[in-house]
MARVOTI-927271 format. One record per residue (C-alpha): x, y, z; residue number from 1; residue in one letter. Coordinates in Angstrom, 1 decimal. Layout:
# residues N
X_Y_Z_NUM_A
...
***
This chain:
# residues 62
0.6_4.3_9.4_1_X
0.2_7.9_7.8_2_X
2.2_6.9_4.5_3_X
-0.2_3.9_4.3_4_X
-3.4_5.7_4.7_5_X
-2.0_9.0_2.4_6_X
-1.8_6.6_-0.4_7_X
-5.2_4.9_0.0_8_X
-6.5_8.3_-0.3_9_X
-4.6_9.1_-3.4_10_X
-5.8_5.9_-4.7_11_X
-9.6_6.9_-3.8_12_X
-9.0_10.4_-5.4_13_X
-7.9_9.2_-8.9_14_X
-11.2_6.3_-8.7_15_X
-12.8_9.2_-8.3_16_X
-11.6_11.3_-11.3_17_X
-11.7_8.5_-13.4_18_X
-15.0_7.3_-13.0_19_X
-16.1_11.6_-13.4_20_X
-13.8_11.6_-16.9_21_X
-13.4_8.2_-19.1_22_X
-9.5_8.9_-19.7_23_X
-7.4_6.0_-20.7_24_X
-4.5_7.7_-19.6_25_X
-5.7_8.3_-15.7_26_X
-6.9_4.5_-16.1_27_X
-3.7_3.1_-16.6_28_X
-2.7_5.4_-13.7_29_X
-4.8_4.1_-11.7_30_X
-4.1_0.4_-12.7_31_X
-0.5_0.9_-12.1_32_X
-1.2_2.9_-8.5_33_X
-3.4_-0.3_-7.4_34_X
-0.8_-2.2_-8.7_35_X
1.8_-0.4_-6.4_36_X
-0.3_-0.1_-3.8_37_X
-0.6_-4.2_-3.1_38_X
3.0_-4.8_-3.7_39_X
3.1_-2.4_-0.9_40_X
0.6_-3.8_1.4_41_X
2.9_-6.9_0.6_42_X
5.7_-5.2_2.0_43_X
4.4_-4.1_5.0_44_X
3.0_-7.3_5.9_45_X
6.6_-9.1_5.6_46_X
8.0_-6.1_7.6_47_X
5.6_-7.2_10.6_48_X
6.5_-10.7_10.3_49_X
10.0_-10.0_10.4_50_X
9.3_-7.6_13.1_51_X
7.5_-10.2_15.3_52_X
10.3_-12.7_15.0_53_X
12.7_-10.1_16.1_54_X
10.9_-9.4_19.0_55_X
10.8_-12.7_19.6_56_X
14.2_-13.7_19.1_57_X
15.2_-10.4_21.2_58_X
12.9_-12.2_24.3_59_X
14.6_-15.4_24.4_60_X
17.9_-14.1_24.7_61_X
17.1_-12.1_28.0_62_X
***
């Protein structure tokens, strides 16, 4: 998904900018962003699940 993969690469960038510039501001950026960024990856995984039992459900009934 292009939201998914947009968001890794904003992740990537601030790694990058904080390992170039010690900042403890853009740290805790970057803490919270990872932070974000697995609840996330949470989500999407129980959206699939739910998904895949919908399609399920939706075949059984035919």
């Amino acid at each position: 998904m292009g939201t998914f993969t947009a968001r890794r690469a904003l992740e990537d960038n601030l790694k990058n900018y904080l390992s170039a510039r010690k900042d403890p501001v853009m740290h805790n950026l970057c803490l919270a962003l990872k932070e974000m960024t697995k609840a996330l990856d949470d989500i999407e995984g129980k959206i699939e699940h739910v998904s895949q039992q919908v399609a399920q459900v939706a075949k059984r009934q035919r």
